[in-house]
N, C-alpha and C positions, 0 to 999 in steps of 0.2 A: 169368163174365167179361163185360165191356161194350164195346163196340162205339163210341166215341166218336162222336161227332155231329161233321160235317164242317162247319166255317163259311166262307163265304169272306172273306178277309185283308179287314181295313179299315184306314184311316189309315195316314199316312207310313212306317211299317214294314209296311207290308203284304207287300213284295215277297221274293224268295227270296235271302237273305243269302248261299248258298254253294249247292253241288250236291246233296253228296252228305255225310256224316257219315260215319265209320268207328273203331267199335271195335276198338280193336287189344287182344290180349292177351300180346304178347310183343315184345321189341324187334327179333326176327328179322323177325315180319310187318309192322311198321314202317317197318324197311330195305327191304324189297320194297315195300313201298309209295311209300315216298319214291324209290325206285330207278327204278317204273315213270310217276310222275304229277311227279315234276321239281318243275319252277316251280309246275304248277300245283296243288302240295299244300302243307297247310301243318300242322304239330304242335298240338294245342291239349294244355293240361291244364287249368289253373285256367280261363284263359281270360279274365281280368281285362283285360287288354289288348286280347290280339286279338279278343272280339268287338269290343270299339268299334270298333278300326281296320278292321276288316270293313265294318260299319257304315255308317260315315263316310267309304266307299270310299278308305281309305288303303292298304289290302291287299284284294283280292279272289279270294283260292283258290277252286277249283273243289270241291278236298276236304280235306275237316277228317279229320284223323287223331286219335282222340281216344286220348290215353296212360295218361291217369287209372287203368285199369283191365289197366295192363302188372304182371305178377307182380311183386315185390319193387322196383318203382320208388320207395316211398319209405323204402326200408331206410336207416338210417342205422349209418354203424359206425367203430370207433374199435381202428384197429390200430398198433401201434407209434409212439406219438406222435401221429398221425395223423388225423384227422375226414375220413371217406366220406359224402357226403350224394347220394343217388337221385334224378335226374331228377323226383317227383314227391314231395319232401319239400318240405312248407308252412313259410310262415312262422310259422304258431302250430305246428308243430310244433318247430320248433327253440326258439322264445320257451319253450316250454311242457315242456320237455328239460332236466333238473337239468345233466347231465356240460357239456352247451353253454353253460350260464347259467353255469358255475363256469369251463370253459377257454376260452370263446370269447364272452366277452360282448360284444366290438363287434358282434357279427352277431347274437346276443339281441336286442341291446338295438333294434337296429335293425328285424328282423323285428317288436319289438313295434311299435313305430313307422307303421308301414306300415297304410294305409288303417284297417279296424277288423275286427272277430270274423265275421265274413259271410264280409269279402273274405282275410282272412287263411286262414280255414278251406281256401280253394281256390287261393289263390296261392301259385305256387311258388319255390324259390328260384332256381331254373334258368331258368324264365321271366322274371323279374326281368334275369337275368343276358345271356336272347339277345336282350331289347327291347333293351338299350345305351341306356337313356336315360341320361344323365350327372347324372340327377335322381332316377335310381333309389337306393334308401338302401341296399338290402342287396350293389351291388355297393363301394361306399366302405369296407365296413369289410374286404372278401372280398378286396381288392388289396390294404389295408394287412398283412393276415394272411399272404400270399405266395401264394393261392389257384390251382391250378389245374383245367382243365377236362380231360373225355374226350371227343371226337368219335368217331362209329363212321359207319361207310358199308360196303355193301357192296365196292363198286368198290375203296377204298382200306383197309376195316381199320379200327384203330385210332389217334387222335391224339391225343398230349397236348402239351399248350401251357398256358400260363403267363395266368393270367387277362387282365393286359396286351397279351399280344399276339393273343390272341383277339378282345376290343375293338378295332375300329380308328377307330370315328368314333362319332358322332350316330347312333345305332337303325341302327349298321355292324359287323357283325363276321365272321368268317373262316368264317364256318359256311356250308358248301357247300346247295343242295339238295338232295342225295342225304342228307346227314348229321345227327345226333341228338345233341344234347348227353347222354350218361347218366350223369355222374358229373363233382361237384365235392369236390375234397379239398383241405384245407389244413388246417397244421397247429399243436398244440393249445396254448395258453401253458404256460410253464414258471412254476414257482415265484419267480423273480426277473421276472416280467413283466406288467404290468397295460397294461387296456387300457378304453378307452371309445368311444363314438358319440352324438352331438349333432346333432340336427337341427333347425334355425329353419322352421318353417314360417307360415302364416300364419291356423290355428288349431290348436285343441289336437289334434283329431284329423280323419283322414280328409284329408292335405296333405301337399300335393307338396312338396318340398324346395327354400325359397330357396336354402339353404347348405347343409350336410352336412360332418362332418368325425367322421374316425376317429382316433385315437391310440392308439398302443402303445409303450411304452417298457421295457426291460429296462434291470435295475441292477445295481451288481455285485454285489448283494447282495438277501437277501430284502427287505432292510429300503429303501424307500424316500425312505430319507435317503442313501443311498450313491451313487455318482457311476451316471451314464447311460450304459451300453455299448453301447444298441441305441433308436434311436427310429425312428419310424414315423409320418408324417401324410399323410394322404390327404383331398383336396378333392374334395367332389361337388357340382355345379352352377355351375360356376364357370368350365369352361372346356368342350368337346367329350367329352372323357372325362375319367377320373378320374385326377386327376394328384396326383404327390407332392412335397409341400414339403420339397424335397432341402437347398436351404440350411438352412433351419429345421431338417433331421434332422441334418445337420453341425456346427450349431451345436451341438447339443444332448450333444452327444459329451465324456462327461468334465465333466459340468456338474453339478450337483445346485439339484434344482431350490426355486429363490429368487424370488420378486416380481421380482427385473429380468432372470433367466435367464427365466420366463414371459414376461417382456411382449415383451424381443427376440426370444425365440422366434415368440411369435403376430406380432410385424411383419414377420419375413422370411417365415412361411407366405406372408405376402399377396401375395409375389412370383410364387408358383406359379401365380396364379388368372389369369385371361383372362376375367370375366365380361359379359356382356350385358346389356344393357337389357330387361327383357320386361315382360308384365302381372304378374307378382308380385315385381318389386326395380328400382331399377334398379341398373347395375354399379358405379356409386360405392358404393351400399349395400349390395352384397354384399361385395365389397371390404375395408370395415370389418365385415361381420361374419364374414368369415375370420377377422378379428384379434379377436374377439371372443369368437367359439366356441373358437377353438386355445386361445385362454387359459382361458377356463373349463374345457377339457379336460384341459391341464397341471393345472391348479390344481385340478382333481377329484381327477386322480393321486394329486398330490402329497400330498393331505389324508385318501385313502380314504373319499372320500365319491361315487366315481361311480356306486354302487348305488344312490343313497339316493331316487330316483324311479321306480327299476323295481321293481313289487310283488313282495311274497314271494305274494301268491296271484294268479293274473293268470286272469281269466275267457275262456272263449274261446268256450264255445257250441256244445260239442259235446257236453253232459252224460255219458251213461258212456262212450262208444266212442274214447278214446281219440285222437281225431283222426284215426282210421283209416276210412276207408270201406267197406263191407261190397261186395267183390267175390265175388259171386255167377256160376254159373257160365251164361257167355251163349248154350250150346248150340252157336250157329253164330257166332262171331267177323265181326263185318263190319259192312258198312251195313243194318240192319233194313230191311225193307221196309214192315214195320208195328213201333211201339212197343209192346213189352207191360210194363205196367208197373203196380205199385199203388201208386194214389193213397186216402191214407185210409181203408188198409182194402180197397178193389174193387179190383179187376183190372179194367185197359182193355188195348182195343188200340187204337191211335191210326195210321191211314193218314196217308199225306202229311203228316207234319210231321218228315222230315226236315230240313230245309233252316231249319227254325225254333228259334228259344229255348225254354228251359222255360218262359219266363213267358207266352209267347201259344202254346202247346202246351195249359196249365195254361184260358188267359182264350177261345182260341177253339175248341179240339176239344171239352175236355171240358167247358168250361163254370162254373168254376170262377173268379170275379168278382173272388171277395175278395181276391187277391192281386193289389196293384196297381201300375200302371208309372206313377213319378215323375218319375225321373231318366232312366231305360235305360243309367244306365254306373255301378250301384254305388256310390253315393254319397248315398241316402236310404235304403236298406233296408224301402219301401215295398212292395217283392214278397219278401220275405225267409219262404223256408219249409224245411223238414229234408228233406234227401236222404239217408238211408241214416242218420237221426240227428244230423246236423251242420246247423247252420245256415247256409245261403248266399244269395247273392243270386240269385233264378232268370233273372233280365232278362241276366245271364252264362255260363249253362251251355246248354250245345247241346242240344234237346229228347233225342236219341238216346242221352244219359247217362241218360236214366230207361228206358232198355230194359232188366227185368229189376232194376229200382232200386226201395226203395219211399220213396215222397213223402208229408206232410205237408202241407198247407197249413189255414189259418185257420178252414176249415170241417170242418174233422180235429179239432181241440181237443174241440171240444161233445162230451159223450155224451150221445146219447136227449136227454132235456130241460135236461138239468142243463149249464149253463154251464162253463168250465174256470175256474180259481179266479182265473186273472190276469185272464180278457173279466167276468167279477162283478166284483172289483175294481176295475178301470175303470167300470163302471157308477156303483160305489156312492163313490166317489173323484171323480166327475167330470173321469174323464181323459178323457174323448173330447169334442173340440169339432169340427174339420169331418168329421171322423172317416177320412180320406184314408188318413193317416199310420198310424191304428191298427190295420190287421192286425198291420204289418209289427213295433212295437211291443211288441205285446201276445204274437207268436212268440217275439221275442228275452226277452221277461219268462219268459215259460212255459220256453222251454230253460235260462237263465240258474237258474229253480229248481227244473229238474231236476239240474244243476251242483252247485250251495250253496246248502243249505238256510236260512241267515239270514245273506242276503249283509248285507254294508255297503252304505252310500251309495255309498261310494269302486267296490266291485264292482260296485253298478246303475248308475252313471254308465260303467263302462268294457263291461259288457251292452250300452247303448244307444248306445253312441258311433259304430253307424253306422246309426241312425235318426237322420230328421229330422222336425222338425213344425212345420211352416211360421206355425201359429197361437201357439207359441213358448209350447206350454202344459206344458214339462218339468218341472214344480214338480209338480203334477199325477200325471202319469205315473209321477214317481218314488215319491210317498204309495202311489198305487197296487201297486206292484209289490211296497213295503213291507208292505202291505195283506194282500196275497196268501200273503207269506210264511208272516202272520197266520193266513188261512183254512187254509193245507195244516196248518199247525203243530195248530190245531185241529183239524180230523179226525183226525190221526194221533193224537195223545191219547184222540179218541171210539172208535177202533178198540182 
């Protein structure tokens, strides 16, 4: 075991983001936590979110409660019509869920939607839901569905309330300090009901939500040509929360849906919205594509074709484990006072970097370069290495998640001399030009085929959808990875 080398903080982030970290293993020791530190604690899991707002001193806890590692948090379960999804079920885990993709496709479709395979991997859908951004995608389709939530606290117990009224504003909702979300449930489409999710952003992937719209419609009949008994739209970013186009669902009552029952439908949606002017629309132009998106939504319904852009194979970056994290037993539940953890094989122990990220845990205890800070809010995949198998972005995850975790990074790949077959193919490809970009890269290639062994374009393009490369040499990078697929295919032949 190694003893990490102690560096002291440089640059802009140098200073200590939080106090304390805490593994929690149980939602009882949670409650006692939140019970005794109040205001000044705050939940993380994925942590997609709140580290930025940490950060960017938008939130400043004293102590991070980390969940990730609470017994059956991301159980998901499905009783009596019903969908139970656990406080720490991910969006690629729902995207990546046969029974969810068949009864529950507005919240499929929308988990895929959501940032890319990194940040997916560790975001959760509970998280998504107590940020209350009104630009978050997976609460739009969770209100159309009738979604509700579970509060627990010591002091008071248990609460259930109605996803609406849990929301009350802008990143505003009913959730006490003492209190835990651990359960959302909504429930499952019936045979006579289809549904979809649309999102306009302002590129293909890793974008926030100008517009947002969910649809569900039940008919009196299996068949889709028979008259409308139930309709459902939901607007997201368009107004403080996510509100619903009640005329447009009135109207829709007893109609079957025609070219002009569609277009009057998507004009009254546009009644619902209240939008803004910001850096990505302004509210004239969202506006119109309320009535743009509703319409393509009916009009997907109506034709059975709202599947026809979510893959039947969808990549996500966690090759065999399932999307599950290997919770390993942490001895003493708590704040570590030292990290012990294996990185690539050794065992460290890492002092004082509680209060630190994985990715300067990784760049200044242990020493470990190659993994590098772009962005710091998940949106290059330029530090992107495997915790416990899974692909994430480490500039995200609180250093004290690798206590008793084992890690990956860029300098893990190599054995002894021999190159791993994705950093050769990049050589021999000429995918590396400033070469910044290519750890981060060259990880998601390597997990990606450990995943599928002779992915498509279509699967390496949705692999690297949250890497970027500034020097805009994606042509490249994709031969490469192609390349790669190449060398494994031949060895395992030579074997």
């Amino acid at each position: 075991m190694l003893l990490a080398r102690q560096r002291e903080p440089f640059g802009w982030k140098g200073y200590s983001v939080w106090e304390t970290c805490v593994n929690a293993t149980s939602v009882e020791q949670v409650l006692d936590l939140l019970a005794k530190h109040g205001q000044d604690a705050r939940i993380i899991n994925g942590g997609t979110d709140l580290i930025l707002e940490i950060e960017r001193r938008v939130r400043s806890p004293r102590v991070l409660i980390d969940v990730s590692r609470v017994s059956g948090s991301d159980d998901i379960h499905f009783d009596d019509g019903v969908f139970h999804l656990g406080a720490g079920v991910t969006h690629n885990q729902v995207a990546g869920r046969k029974d969810l993709v068949e009864k529950a496709f507005p919240l499929a479709s929308a988990c895929w939607q959501v940032g890319a395979p990194q940040i997916r991997n560790r975001a959760t859908i509970a998280g998504n839901v107590v940020t209350a951004s009104p630009a978050n995608d997976t609460i739009t389709p969770l209100t159309a569905m009738g979604a509700r939530v579970i509060l627990q606290s010591q002091a008071h117990g248990k609460r259930d309330l109605a996803l609406d009224e849990f929301i009350l504003g802008v990143r505003h909702t009913a959730l006490e300090p003492d209190e835990m979300l651990t359960e959302i449930s909504f429930p499952a489409s019936k045979e006579n009901e289809f549904g979809t999710f649309i999102k306009l952003g302002l590129r293909q992937a890793q974008a926030i939500s100008v517009v947002n719209t969910a649809v569900i419609l039940g008919f009196g009949s299996a068949s889709r040509e028979s008259k409308i008994v139930r309709a459902s739209i939901t607007l997201g970013a368009v107004a403080p929360t996510i509100v619903a186009a009640e005329e447009a669902q009135r109207f829709l009552i007893g109609k079957t849906l025609d070219d002009h029952v569609i277009a009057e439908a998507a004009r009254l949606a546009t009644r619902a919205a209240r939008p803004i002017d910001d850096i990505r629309g302004s509210a004239e132009y969202r506006l119109d594509m309320v009535r743009v998106l509703v319409a393509r939504a009916l009009a997907s319904l109506r034709n059975g074709t709202e599947r026809d852009d979510f893959p039947s194979e969808r990549v996500m970056l966690w090759g065999k484990t399932g999307g599950e994290f290997q919770v390993q037993d942490l001895k003493s539940p708590g704040s570590p006072e030292a990290i012990e953890t294996t990185v690539n094989g050794k065992e460290y122990v890492v002092a004082h970097a509680n209060d630190k990220t994985l990715l300067r845990m990784l760049r200044e205890d242990i020493g470990l370069a190659g993994t590098k800070e772009g962005c710091a809010e998940g949106e290059c995949g330029a530090c992107t290495v495997f915790l416990d198998g899974i692909a994430v972005d480490a500039c995200l995850v609180p250093a004290p998640r690798a206590h008793r975790a084992n890690i990956v990074t860029i300098e893990g790949l190599q054995r002894g001399e021999d190159l791993h077959p994705v950093q050769a193919a990049f050589l021999e490809a000429g995918a590396v030009q400033c070469g910044y970009c290519s750890p981060g890269f060259i990880m998601s290639g390597a997990k990606l085929l450990e995943e599928v062994d002779h992915p498509t374009r279509g699967e390496i393009r949705q692999a690297l959808s949250g890497n970027l490369c500034r020097c805009t040499g994606y042509h490249r990078i994709i031969e490469a990875i192609e390349l790669a697929a190449g060398f494994l295919k031949e060895g395992a032949n030579r074997t």
